[in-house]
Every structure is written in structure tokens, then in C-alpha cells.
C-alpha positions in Angstrom: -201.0 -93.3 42.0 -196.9 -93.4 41.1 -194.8 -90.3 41.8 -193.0 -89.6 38.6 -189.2 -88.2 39.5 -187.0 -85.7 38.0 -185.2 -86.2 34.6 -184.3 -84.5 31.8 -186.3 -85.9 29.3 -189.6 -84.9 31.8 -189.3 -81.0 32.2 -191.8 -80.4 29.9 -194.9 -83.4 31.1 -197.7 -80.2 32.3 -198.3 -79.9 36.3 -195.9 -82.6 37.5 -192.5 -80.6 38.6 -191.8 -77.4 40.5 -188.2 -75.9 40.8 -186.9 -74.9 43.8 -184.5 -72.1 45.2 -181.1 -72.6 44.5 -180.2 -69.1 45.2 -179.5 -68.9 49.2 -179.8 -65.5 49.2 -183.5 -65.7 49.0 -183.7 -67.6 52.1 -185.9 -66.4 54.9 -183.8 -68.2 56.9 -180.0 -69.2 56.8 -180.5 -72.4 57.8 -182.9 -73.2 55.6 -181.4 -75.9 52.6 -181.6 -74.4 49.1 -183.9 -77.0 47.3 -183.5 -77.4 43.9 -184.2 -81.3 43.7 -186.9 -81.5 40.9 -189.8 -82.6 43.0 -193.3 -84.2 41.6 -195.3 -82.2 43.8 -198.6 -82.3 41.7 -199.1 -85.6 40.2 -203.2 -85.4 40.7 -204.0 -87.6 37.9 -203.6 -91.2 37.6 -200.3 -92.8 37.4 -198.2 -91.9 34.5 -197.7 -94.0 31.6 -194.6 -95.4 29.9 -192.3 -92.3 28.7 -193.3 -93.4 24.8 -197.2 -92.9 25.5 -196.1 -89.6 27.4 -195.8 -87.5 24.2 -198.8 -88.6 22.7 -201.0 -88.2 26.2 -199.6 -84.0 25.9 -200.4 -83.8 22.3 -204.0 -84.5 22.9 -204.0 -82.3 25.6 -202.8 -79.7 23.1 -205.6 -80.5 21.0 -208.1 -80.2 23.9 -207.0 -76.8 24.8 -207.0 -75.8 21.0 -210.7 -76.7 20.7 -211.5 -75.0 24.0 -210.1 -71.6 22.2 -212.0 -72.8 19.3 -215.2 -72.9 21.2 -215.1 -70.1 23.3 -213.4 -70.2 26.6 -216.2 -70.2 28.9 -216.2 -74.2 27.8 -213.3 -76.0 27.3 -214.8 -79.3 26.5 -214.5 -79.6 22.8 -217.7 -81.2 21.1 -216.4 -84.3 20.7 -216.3 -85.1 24.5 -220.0 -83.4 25.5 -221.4 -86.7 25.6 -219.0 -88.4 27.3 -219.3 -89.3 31.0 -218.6 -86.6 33.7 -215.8 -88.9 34.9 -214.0 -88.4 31.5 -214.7 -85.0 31.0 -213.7 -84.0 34.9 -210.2 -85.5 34.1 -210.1 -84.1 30.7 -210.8 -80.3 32.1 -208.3 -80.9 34.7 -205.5 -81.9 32.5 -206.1 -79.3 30.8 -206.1 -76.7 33.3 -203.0 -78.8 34.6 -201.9 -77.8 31.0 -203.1 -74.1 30.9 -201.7 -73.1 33.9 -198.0 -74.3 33.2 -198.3 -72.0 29.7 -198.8 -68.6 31.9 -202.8 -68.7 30.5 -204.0 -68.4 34.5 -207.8 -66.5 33.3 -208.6 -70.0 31.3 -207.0 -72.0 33.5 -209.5 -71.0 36.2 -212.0 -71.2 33.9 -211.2 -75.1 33.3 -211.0 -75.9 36.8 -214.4 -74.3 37.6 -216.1 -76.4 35.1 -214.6 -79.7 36.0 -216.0 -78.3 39.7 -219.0 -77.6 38.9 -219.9 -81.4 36.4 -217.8 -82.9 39.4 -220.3 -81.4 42.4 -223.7 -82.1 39.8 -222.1 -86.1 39.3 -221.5 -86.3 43.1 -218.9 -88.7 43.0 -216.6 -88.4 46.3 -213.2 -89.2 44.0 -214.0 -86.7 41.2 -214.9 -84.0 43.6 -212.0 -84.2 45.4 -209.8 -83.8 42.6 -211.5 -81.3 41.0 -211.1 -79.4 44.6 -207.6 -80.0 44.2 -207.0 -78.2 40.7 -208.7 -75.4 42.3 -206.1 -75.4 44.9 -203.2 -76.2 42.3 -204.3 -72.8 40.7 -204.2 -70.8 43.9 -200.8 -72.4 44.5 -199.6 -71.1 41.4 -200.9 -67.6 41.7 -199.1 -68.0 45.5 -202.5 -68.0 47.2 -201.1 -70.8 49.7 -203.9 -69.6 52.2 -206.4 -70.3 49.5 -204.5 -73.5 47.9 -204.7 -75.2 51.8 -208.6 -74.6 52.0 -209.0 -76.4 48.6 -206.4 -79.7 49.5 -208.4 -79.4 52.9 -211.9 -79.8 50.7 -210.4 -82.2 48.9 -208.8 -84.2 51.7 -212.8 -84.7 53.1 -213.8 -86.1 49.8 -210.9 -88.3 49.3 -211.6 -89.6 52.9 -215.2 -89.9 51.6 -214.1 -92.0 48.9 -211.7 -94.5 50.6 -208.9 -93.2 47.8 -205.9 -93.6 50.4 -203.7 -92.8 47.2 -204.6 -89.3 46.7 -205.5 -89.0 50.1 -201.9 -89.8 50.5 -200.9 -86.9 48.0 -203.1 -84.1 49.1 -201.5 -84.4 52.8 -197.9 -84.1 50.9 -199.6 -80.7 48.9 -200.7 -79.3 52.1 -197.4 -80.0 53.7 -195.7 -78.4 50.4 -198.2 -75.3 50.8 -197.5 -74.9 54.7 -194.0 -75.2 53.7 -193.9 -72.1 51.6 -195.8 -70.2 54.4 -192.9 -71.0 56.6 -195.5 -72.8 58.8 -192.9 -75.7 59.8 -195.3 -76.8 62.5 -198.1 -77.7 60.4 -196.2 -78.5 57.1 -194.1 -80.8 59.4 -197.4 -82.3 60.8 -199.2 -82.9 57.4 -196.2 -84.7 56.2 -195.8 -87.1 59.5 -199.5 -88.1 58.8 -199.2 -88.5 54.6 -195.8 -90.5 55.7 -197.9 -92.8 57.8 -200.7 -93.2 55.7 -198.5 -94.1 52.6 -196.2 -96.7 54.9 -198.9 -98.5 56.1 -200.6 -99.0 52.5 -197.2 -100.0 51.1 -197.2 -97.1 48.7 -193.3 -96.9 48.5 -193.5 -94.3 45.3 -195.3 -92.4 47.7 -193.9 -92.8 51.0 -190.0 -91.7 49.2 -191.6 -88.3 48.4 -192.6 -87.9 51.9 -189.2 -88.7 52.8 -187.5 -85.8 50.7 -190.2 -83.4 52.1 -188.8 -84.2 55.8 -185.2 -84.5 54.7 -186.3 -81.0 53.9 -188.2 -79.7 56.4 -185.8 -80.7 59.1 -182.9 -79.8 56.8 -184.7 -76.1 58.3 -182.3 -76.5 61.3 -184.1 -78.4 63.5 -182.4 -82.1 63.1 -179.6 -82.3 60.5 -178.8 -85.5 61.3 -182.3 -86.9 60.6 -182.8 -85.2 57.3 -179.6 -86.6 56.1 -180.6 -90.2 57.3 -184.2 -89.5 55.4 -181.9 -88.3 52.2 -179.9 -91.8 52.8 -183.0 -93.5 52.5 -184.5 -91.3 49.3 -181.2 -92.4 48.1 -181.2 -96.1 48.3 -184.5 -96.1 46.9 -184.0 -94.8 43.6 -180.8 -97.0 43.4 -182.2 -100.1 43.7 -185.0 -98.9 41.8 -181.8 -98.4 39.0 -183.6 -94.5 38.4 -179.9 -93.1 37.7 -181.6 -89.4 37.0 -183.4 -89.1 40.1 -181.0 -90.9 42.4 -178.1 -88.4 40.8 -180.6 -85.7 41.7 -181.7 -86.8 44.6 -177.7 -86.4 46.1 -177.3 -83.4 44.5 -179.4 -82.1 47.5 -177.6 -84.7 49.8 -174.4 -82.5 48.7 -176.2 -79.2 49.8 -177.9 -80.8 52.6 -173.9 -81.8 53.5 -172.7 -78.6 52.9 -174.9 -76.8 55.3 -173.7 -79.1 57.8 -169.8 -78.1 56.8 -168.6 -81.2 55.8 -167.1 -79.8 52.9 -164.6 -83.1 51.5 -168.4 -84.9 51.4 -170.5 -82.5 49.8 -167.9 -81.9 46.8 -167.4 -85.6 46.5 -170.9 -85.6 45.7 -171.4 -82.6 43.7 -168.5 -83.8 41.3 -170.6 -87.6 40.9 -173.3 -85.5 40.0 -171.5 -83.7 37.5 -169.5 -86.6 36.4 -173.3 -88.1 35.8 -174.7 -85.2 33.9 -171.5 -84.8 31.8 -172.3 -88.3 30.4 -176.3 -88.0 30.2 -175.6 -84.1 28.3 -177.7 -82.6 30.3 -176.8 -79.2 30.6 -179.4 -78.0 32.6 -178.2 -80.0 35.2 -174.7 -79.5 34.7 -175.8 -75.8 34.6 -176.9 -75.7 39.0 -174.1 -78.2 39.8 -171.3 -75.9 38.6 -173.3 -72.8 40.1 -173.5 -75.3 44.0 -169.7 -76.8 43.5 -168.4 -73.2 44.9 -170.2 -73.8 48.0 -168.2 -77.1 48.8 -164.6 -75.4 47.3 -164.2 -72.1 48.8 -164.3 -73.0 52.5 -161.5 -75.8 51.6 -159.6 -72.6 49.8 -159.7 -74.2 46.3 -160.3 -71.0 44.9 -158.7 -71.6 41.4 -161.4 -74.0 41.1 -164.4 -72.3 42.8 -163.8 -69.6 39.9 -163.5 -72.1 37.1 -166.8 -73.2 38.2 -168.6 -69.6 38.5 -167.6 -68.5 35.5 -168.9 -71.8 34.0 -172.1 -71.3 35.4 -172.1 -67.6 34.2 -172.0 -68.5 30.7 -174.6 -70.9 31.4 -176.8 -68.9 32.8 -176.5 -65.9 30.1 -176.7 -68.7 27.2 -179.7 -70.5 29.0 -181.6 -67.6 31.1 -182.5 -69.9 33.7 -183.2 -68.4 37.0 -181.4 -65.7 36.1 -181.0 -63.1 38.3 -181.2 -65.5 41.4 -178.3 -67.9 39.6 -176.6 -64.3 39.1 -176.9 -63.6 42.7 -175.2 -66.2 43.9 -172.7 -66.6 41.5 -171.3 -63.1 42.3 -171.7 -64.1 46.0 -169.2 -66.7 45.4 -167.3 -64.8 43.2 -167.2 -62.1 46.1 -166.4 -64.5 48.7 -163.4 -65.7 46.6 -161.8 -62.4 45.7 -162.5 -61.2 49.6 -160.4 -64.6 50.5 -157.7 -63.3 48.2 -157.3 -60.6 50.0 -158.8 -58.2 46.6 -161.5 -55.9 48.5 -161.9 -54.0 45.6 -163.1 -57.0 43.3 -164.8 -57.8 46.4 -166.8 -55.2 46.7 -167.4 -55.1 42.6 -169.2 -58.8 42.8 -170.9 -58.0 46.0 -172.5 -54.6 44.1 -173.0 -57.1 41.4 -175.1 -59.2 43.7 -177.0 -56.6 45.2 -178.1 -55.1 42.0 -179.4 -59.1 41.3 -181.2 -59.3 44.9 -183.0 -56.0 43.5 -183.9 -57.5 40.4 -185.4 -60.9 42.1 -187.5 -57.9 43.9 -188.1 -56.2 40.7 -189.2 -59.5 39.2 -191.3 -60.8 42.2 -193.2 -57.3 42.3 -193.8 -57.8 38.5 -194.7 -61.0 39.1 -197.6 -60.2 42.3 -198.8 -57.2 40.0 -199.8 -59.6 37.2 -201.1 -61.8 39.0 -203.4 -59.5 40.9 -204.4 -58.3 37.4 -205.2 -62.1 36.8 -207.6 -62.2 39.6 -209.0 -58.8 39.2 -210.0 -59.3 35.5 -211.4 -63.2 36.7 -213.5 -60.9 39.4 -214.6 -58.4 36.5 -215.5 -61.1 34.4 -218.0 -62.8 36.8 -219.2 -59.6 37.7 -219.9 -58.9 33.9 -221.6 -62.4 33.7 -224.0 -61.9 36.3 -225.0 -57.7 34.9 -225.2 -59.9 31.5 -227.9 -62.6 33.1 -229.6 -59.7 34.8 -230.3 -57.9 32.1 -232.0 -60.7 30.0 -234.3 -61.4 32.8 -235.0 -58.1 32.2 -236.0 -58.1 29.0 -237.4 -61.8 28.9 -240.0 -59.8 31.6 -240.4 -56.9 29.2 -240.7 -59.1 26.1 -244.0 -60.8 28.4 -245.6 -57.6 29.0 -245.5 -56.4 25.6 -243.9 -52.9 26.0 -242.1 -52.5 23.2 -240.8 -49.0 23.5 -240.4 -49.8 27.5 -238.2 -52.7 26.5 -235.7 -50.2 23.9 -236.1 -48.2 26.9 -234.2 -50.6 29.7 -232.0 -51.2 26.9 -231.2 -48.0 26.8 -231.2 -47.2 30.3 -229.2 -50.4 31.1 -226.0 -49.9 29.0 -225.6 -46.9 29.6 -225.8 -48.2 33.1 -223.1 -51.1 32.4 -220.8 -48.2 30.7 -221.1 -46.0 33.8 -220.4 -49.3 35.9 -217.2 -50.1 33.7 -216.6 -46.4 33.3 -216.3 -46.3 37.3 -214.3 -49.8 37.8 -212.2 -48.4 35.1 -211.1 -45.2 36.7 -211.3 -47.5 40.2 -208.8 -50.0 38.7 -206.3 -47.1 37.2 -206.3 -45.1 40.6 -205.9 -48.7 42.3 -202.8 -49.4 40.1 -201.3 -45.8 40.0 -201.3 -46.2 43.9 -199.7 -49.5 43.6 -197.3 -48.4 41.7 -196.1 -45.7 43.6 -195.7 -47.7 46.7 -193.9 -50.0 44.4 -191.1 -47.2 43.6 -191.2 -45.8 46.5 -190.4 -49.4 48.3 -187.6 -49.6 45.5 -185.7 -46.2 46.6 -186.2 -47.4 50.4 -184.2 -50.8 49.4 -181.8 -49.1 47.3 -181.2 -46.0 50.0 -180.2 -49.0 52.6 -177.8 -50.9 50.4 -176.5 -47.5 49.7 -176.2 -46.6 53.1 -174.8 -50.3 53.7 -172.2 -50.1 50.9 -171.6 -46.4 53.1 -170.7 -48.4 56.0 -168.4 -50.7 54.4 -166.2 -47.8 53.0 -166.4 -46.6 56.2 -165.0 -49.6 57.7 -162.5 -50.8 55.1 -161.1 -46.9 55.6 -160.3 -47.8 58.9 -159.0 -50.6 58.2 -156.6 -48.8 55.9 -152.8 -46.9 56.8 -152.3 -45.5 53.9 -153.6 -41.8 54.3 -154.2 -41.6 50.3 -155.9 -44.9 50.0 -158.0 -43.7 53.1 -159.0 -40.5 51.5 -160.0 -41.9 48.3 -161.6 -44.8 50.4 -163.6 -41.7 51.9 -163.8 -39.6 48.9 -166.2 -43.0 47.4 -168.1 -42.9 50.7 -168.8 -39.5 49.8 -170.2 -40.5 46.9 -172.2 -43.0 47.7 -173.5 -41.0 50.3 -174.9 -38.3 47.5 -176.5 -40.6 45.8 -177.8 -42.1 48.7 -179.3 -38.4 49.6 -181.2 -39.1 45.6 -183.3 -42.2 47.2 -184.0 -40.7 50.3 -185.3 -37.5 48.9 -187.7 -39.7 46.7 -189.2 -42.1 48.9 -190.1 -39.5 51.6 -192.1 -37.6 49.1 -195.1 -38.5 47.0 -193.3 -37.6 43.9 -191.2 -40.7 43.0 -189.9 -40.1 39.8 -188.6 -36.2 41.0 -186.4 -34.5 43.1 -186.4 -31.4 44.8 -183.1 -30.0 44.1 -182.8 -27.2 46.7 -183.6 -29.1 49.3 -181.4 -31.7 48.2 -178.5 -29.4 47.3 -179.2 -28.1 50.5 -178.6 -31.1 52.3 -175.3 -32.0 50.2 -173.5 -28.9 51.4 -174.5 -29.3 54.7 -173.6 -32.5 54.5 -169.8 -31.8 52.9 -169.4 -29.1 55.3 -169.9 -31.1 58.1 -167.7 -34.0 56.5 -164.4 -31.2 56.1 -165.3 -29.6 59.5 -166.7 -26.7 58.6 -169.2 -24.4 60.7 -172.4 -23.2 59.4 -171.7 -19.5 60.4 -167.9 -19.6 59.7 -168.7 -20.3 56.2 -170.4 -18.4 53.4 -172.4 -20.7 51.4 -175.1 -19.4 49.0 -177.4 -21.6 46.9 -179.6 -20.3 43.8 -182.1 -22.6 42.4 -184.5 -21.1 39.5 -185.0 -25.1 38.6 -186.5 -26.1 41.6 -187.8 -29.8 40.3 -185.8 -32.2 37.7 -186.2 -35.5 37.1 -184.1 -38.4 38.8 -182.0 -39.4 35.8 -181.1 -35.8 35.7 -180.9 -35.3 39.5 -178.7 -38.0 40.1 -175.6 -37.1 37.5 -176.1 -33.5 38.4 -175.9 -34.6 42.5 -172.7 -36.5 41.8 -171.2 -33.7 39.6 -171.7 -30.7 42.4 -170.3 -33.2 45.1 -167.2 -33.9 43.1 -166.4 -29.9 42.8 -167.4 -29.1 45.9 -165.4 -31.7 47.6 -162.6 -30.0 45.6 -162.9 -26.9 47.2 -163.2 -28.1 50.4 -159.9 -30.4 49.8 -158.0 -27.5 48.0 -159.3 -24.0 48.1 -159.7 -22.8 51.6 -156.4 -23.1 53.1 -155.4 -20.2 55.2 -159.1 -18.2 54.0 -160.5 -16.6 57.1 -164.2 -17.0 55.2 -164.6 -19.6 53.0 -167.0 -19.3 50.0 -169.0 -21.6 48.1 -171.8 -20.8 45.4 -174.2 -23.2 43.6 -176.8 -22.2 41.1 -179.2 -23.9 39.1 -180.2 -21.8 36.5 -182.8 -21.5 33.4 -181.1 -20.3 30.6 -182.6 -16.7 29.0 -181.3 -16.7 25.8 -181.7 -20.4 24.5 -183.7 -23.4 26.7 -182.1 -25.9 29.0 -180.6 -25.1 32.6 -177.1 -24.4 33.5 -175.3 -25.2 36.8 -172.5 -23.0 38.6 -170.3 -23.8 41.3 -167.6 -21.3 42.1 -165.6 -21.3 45.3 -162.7 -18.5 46.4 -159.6 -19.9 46.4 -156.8 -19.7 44.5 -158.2 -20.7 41.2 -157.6 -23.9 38.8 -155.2 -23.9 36.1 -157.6 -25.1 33.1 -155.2 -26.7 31.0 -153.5 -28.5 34.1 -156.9 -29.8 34.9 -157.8 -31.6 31.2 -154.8 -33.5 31.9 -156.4 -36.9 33.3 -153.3 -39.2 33.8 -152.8 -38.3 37.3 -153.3 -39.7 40.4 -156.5 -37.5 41.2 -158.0 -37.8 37.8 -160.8 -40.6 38.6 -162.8 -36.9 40.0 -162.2 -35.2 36.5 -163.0 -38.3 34.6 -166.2 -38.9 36.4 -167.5 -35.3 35.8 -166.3 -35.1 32.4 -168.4 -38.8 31.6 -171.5 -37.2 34.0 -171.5 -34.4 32.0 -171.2 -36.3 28.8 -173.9 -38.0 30.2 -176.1 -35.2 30.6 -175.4 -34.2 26.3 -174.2 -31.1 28.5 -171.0 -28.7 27.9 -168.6 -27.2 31.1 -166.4 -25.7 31.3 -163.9 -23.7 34.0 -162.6 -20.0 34.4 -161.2 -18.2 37.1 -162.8 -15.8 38.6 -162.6 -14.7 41.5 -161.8 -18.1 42.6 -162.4 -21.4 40.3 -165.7 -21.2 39.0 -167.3 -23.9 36.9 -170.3 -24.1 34.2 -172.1 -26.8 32.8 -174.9 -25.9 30.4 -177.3 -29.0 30.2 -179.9 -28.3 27.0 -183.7 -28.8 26.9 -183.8 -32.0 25.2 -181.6 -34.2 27.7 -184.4 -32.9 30.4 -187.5 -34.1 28.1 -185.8 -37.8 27.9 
């Protein structure tokens, strides 16, 4: 069996190629290189034909899988192929499941594996067995089963041994390897890949053996022997020159170029990077183009080409939003160089814009991943319901063949009776199992999200923290501060909601609570030196109202702790969250006693200090609320928030 390589004109040929990482971030481990060589990990059928018989071979699988909808999915031979011999129609369902599970359809893709497992295990044939074992596993792969996939390639492996089929004995050692590989099992995926290398070098299977040469270029790319991987790479390289495959060779040293970059030679891995762009520039392949011009920053920054490095990123920004590919990954890193760059130019503040940027992406790989689990734990469930549902079905027709027998008529409407109204209770009960099962989910789901987004709070905290000390300026390091304040409120938001079971509300007294406290202790003010009085007739509000309301009562009150208590012997501070009497909605008050705020001084925002007035005047804007200030006794402001904005 011939490996196929990556090339643009064979992205869309069904179970052949699997994308790797590019994005380092999502790395386990540092050292680990960012694979995004197109790799033929799951050729299982025989070797491909010529690229003008490639079309036609997917367009009868198309057909095949129409038919299967056609004719119900519990049998996706169409009726044209039910005389055919098992061999045939093995190989048939498994291209098609091959086919099915690279168009998202996972339920029939199942479905067309079992059935080329089940004709397979009825012919008996060693060969056929074994790769209908391997589909199985393909599918678990793909659903990120890898525990599962392993015990299928290991079933298959026996029944390729069986067979004498060194080829795809060959190949299911380099899917184990691939499937311990994603475990981070480098011992065994290492150890799989030594014997698959060794069986493919003594048949003379070069097509083979080159794979296996990638996959340790890439396991000890890990950090255990760069100089070995890169001497593997050399020899993946020479290869596909002398086998004059210009796609896969150009590919192929794209991951020589991170490969070099890991190991900081810098001069070499751009070199390389810019043949490979030089290459894909001529060919038009943009998607190519596309992950070269998001990897050339890699090789640019540490050499301080900066003007470059940016040219590049915002090159692969446009490509990313035009093309969606890997997005929020390719975002990830693009703002990561994009941060490293302005932090080299000495431009913290850009800095820490792009490295907000990237954190914000890193949550939405989570997001995505999460979304991504959930379905397919859907995908298994309803599989599991469906089998369930088979087996009530084939119940209850023995049932009733045994009634039909005895002649019981009304004992036979009976059972019917009695047994769907069984089934609904049955379905009834899953039903309300499955909902509770998901609403649980679900909530550990947000409540993991504010634990992740509390920390990179608390670590964007820490850097203002930091970068104020950093800082001589006393103005830069109170508005430095003044941020970290902020941050910090928010922070209290996130905290508040994954301690509780409520994940979508937030206790505002006790959160209010904890924001004075937390101010007071910030300005250096004692708990009984200082009159502080909290009123909260809205004890529970949603986040999206919390948040803006948090933000707004920490910007006044870190007024009146800046501004309103000089020489006062006892400082005073009110807040009050109220419900309004007269018309619906909730108002808050925060009134301090100092010397009072000159209103129209205050709606002028071109001063130095107006970033505080602008951000409460947007919050509030925000909010669809109205404030505004008086003096009395003191500066005392009032923000009416109505009904509506608290029902959105």
C-alpha cells in the first residue's frame, strides 16, 4: 500500500490527511514541535490511483453514501452491491464510512463500519477483518477515543499478522504510534514506530518507511534528540526530491524550518520558510502561503526584523479572517507574535493589547474544544440509545410472535399496550436522565470557564502590578494601579460565580461587600475608622448586569477614596441598590462626604482623568440607564437602570 503525501490539489481525497497544531500555544509541552506537515495517517485502503481516476473514485463514493440515505441508514450497501462478494462490499462500507466521517455524519459513520465488521467477521477472511477493525478504530480516533482507537489497530494488528499483509501491518503500527502520540504516551508511540520502521525497511516499502521517518523526526522533535529528528527530516527530505514530489518535499521543510526554529537556528529556519513561500507563491496555493506567513515570525523576531515579522502577521490575519482556517488557534499565535514584537519595541501597552487579544483566543480554542467533546458525547449517547431502542424493538416482536402462537388476541393488544407505554416511560426516564446529565455538564462547563477567566484576570492583575513597579512616573503608576483595580473588580465577578452553583448570577451584596473591603484596604483605610454602609433591596442580578454595574461603583468609589477624604476625621461611603417604587427597574447610589463635585466641571471629558468619566458614562450607556450627580451632603451619584435592560 503507497502513502499518498500532502498537496494542494488532495485536501479534499476522504480519510487520507489530518492537520496538525500550528498554534504553540496549545502545546502540552514547550518543546514539543508544532506539526502542521499534512501527514497521510489513514491511508487503509489500497494504494491510491492516478490523481485523474481520484475524482471519479469520490464521486462514486458520493453515490454510495446517497443510496445508503436512500435505503435507510441501518444499511448502507445500495442494492446494486448486495450480491456482490463480502470482499467488495467490506471495502465499499469502509470507504464510505472513510467518507462519512470526514463530512461530520459520525451516527452513520458508525453505522457503516459495524456492518463492514460484522460481513467481514461472517466471511472470516484475516485481511478483511483487520481492516474493518481498523475503521472502527479510525472512528474512535476521530471522536478522540485514542484509548478505544489503540484496542481496535491492536485487533487489527492480530489479523494482519494472521494474514501475512506486512503492508498494512506496516500501517497500523504507524496508527498506533499516531494514537499513543496524542496520548502523550512517547514511550509507546516511540516504540510502535521503531517496530513499523523496521518492518517497512526490511520489506523495502520506502513509501512507507518515509512516513515512519517524519513520525520520529517528530517524536524526538519532543525534546529528547534534536539532532536525530533533524537528520530523520534530512532524510524525509531527500526522498521526496529525488522522488521530484515538489508539494510534499516543500512541505516536508516547512516542518524542517520549525523543527530548526526550536533548536534557535534562526538564519536556517527563515531561509527555509521563505523557499517555502517562494514555492507556494508560484503553485497559488494560498492555504499554504496562509501557515507560512503565520511561522515566518517565529524565525524574524529573535533576529529583531521586526518590520518584517509584522508584515507577515498582518498577512496571515487577513488570511485567516478571509479563509477561517484554524481560526482562533492561527489568532492565538498571531497576536502572540504580534505581542512579542511590540513588547521588543519597548510598547507595553500594545503589548499587553495583543497578549489580551491572545488570551481571549486560548479561551475560545477552550470554548471550541468543550463544544466540540459535548457533541461528541451526544454522538455516542444517541449511538447507545439507538441500540438500546433496537434491542426493546426485537424484544417486543418476540413478544408478540409468542402471543400471535397462543392465540390471545385481546392478551396480544394487551402487551401492546402495556409495552409502549413501557418504552415511553423508558424514553420518558432517559429523557429527563439525559437533560439533568447535560444541565450538570453544563454547569461545570461555565463554572470551569469563570475559573479560567478569574486566573487570566488575576494574571493580567499581576502584570499591572509588576509593570507599576517598573514605572517612575507617579501618575503613570497610579493609572497603572487605577487598571489593576479594575481588573481586580471584575476579577471579584468570576470568582463570585464559580464558587456558587448559580453560574449565570451574582450575589451583589456580597460582592459589593467584598469590593469596598477591598478599596478600603487598597487606600489604607481601617474597617472601624471608616463609616461604610451598604443597602441592597436587589439582592441577585444577572452577570451582564453585575459586571457593568461592579465596574461603575469601583470607578466612584475609587474617586472618593482618591479625592474626598482629605483631612475628614470619619470618612463616609454609601452604596445602595435599590427597586424603584414608582416605575420598575433598580437604581444605584453611591454618595461619599467630601467636598462635593462640580457637575458641569465633571461632563468635561478632555482631561487628563477623564478615561474614569468616559468609562462610566459608556457602562452606563451600556446598561440603557440614566445618572446623574448632585451634591448633597457630599457628591452623591444616581443611576436608574430600567426593567427591560434586566430581562435581556
Amino acid at each position: 500500500m503507497n502513502y499518498p503525501h500532502a498537496s494542494s490539489d488532495s485536501l479534499n481525497e476522504a480519510g487520507l490527511f489530518r492537520l496538525g497544531c500550528l498554534n504553540r500555544t496549545l502545546c502540552a509541552d514547550k518543546n514539543r514541535v508544532p506539526w502542521v506537515i499534512l501527514v497521510a495517517t489513514h491511508c487503509k485502503r489500497p494504494s491510491p490511483m492516478p490523481v485523474r481516476f481520484k475524482y471519479a473514485r469520490l464521486l462514486i463514493v458520493f453515490m454510495l453514501i446517497q443510496a445508503g440515505e436512500s435505503f435507510g441508514q441501518s444499511n448502507w450497501l445500495p442494492p446494486s452491491l448486495e450480491n456482490a462478494p463480502d470482499s467488495a462490499r467490506v471495502w465499499t462500507l469502509g470507504q464510505i464510512g472513510d467518507s462519512l466521517v470526514n463530512a461530520g455524519q459520525l451516527k452513520s459513520a458508525r453505522q457503516a463500519y459495524q456492518q463492514g465488521l460484522f460481513l467481514a467477521q461472517r466471511m472470516g477472511t484475516p485481511r478483511s477483518i483487520g481492516l474493518a477493525y481498523r475503521g472502527m478504530g479510525y472512528w474512535y480516533e476521530h471522536v478522540s477515543d485514542y484509548t478505544q482507537a489503540i484496542a481496535y489497530y491492536q485487533q487489527a494488528l492480530t489479523e494482519f499478522k494472521k494474514a501475512n499483509d506486512v503492508r498494512n501491518t506496516a500501517s497500523t503500527l504507524y496508527f498506533i504510534s499516531f494514537s499513543y502520540d496524542q496520548l502523550h504516551n512517547d514511550k509507546q508511540a516511540f516504540h510502535y514506530a521503531e517496530l513499523g520502521m523496521k518492518l517497512a525497511r526490511q520489506a523495502e516499502m520506502n513509501e512507507v518507511l518515509v512516513q515512519f521517518y517524519e513520525q520520529m523526526a517528530h517524536l524526538l522533535g519532543h525534546g529528547k534528540d534534536e539532532k536525530q529528528a533533524d537528520a530523520y527530516m534530512q532524510k524525509v527530505l531527500a526522498y521526496y526530491k529525488d522522488k521530484g514530489d515538489s508539494s510534499t518535499y516543500y512541505t516536508a521543510l516547512f516542518n524542517s524550518a520549525l523543527m530548526d526554529k526550536n533548536r534557535k537556528l534562526y538564519t536556517l529556519a527563515e531561509d527555509k520558510f521563505r523557499r517555502g513561500e517562494q514555492f507556494a507563491t508560484r503553485q497559488k496555493d494560498a492555504y499554504f502561503l496562509g501557515f507560512i506567513w503565520a511561522s515566518l515570525p517565529y524565525a524574524l523576531i529573535p533576529q529583531n526584523k521586526l518590520d518584517e515579522a509584522e508584515k507577515y502577521c498582518r498577512q496571515a490575519l487577513r488570511w485567516v479572517q478571509e479563509t477561517g482556517t484554524n481560526k482562533y488557534s492561527m489568532l492565538a499565535d498571531i497576536n502572540d507574535h504580534l505581542s512579542h514584537i511590540a513588547e521588543k519595541r519597548g510598547d507595553y501597552r500594545q503589548a499587553l493589547f495583543y497578549y489580551k487579544q491572545q488570551v481571549i483566543n486560548r479561551d475560545s480554542i477552550v470554548n471550541e474544544t468543550k463544544n466540540r467533546q459535548l457533541a461528541e458525547l451526544e454522538t455516542r449517547y444517541q449511538t447507545q440509545q439507538k441500540e438500546v431502542e433496537i434491542n426493546q424493538l426485537q424484544e417486543t416482536n418476540a413478544v408478540q410472535e409468542r402471543q400471535i402462537l397462543a392465540g390471545i388476541a385481546g392478551l396480544i393488544v394487551l402487551t401492546l399496550l402495556l409495552a409502549t407505554l413501557y418504552w415511553l416511560y423508558r424514553r420518558v426516564q432517559h429523557s429527563r436522565l439525559h437533560i439533568q446529565q447535560q444541565s450538570d455538564q453544563m454547569a461545570l462547563l461555565m463554572k470551569e470557564l469563570h475559573h479560567r477567566v478569574k486566573n487570566n484576570l488575576a494574571i493580567v492583575s499581576s502584570l499591572l502590578k509588576l509593570q507599576s513597579n517598573r514605572l517612575s512616573d507617579e501618575k503613570a503608576v497610579q493609572a497603572v494601579r487605577e487598571g489593576q483595580q479594575r481588573v481586580e473588580a471584575m476579577s471579584l465577578i468570576h470568582q463570585r460565580l464559580y464558587q456558587t452553583e448559580q453560574v449565570t448570577t451574582v450575589d451583589m451584596r456580597e460582592y459589593l461587600t467584598d469590593l469596598s473591603a477591598s478599596l478600603m484596604r487598597a487606600y489604607g483605610h481601617e474597617a472601624d475608622q471608616f463609616d461604610l454602609q451598604l443597602t441592597v433591596e436587589q439582592p441577585k442580578l444577572d452577570v451582564d448586569v453585575a459586571m457593568p454595574l461592579g465596574l461603575i461603583v469601583n470607578e466612584l468609589a475609587t474617586n472618593a477614596f482618591k479625592y474626598a477624604y482629605n483631612g475628614k476625621h470619619r470618612p463616609f461611603l454609601r452604596i445602595a441598590l435599590l427597586n424603584q417604587e414608582t416605575e420598575s427597574g433598580i437604581t444605584l447610589e453611591v454618595q461619599d462626604n467630601g467636598p462635593g463635585v462640580d457637575v458641569a466641571a465633571w461632563q468635561l471629558t478632555s482631561g487628563p482623568s477623564s478615561f474614569g468619566k468616559r468609562l462610566i458614562a459608556s457602562l452606563s450607556e451600556q446598561l440603557e440607564g440614566e445618572f446623574k450627580f448632585h451634591r448633597q451632603d457630599g457628591t452623591l451619584f444616581r443611576l436608574y437602570v430600567p426593567e427591560v435592560r434586566l430581562q435581556a
